[in-house]
N, C-alpha and C positions, 0 to 999 in steps of 0.2 A: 606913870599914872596907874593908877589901882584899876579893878575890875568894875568897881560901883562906879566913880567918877565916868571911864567910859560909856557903861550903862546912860548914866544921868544926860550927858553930852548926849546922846544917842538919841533919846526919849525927846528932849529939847527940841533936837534939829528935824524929827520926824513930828515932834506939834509944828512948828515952823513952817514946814512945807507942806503938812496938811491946811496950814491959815492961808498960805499961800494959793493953796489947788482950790481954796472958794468953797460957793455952795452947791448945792446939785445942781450940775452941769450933765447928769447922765453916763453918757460910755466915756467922754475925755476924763473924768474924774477917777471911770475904772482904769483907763492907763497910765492914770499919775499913781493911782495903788499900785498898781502894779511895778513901777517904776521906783517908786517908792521902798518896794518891798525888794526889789533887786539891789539898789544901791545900803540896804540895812543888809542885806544878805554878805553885800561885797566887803561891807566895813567888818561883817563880823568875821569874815575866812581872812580879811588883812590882820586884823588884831592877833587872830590865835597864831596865823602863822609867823608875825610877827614877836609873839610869846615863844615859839617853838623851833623858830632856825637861827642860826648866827649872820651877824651880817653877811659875811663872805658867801651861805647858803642861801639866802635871800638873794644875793645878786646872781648869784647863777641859773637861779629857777626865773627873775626876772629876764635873763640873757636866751633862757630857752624859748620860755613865753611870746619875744621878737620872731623866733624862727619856726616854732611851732606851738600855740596855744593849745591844741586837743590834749598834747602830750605834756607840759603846764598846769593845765588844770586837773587830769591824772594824777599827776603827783602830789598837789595841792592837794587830791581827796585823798588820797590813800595816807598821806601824813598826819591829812586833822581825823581820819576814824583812828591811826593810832596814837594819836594823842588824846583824844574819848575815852579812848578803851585801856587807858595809863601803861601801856607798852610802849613811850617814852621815857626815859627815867631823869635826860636831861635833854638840852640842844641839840639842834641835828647839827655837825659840823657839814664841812664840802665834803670831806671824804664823803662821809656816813649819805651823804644825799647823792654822788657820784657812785657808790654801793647800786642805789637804789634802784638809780636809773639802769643801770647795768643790767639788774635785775628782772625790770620792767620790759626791758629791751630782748634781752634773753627769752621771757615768755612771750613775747608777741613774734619772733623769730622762730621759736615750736609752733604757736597759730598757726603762722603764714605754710610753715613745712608742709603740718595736721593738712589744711587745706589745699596742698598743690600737690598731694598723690593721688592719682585718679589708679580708680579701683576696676578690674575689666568683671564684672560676673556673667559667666555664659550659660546660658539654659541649656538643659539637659532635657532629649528628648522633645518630639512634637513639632520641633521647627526644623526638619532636614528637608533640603532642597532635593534628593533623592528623588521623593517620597513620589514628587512630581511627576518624573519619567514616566513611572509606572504605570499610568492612571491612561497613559496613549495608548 
């Protein structure tokens, strides 16, 4: 299917469900917009990514998605900004998407390090319990 045809299917099914959501109903009609506007959002991150990985890459990110969606949808963004930004030149294979995660995983394993060294700094001068004695 070409880009326009999906478009047009698009446009259709969102008048569609707009005839559907009625007339002014008030706030239920802003959460069919809104619902609305999530399920247009979802068709269009399924199309590109569907444009841009091979099936075998496609079922793995599907496979990840079962066991951890945050880390899913991650990858999901990081693939469609470079596929935007034409730093894809072709498919993403399973390797190249097995790369990736690697990758991913790698940096958020420096985060977690970055954050689990606690740092002592000790003030210099003004706070000696000495000081105390003295003062008898």
């Amino acid at each position: 299917m070409a880009d326009s045809e999906l478009e047009e299917i698009r446009r259709a099914r969102l008048a569609q469900l707009q005839q559907q959501g009625g007339g002014a109903r008030g706030a239920p009609s802003e959460g069919n917009q809104d619902d609305q506007r999530k399920q247009v959002e979802a068709e269009r991150r399924a199309t590109i990514l569907n444009q841009i990985l091979e099936p075998e890459a496609a079922d793995r990110l599907g496979r990840i998605r079962l066991v951890k969606e945050s880390r899913a949808t991650d990858i999901e963004n990081r693939l469609i900004m470079l596929a935007q930004t034409g730093q894809l030149r072709s498919k993403v294979t399973e390797e190249q998407l097995k790369q990736l995660l690697n990758a991913v995983a790698e940096n958020q394993r420096k985060d977690e390090e970055e954050q689990q060294k606690i740092v002592f700094s000790r003030r210099k001068g003004g706070w000696d319990d000495d000081d105390d004695l003295l003062d008898l």
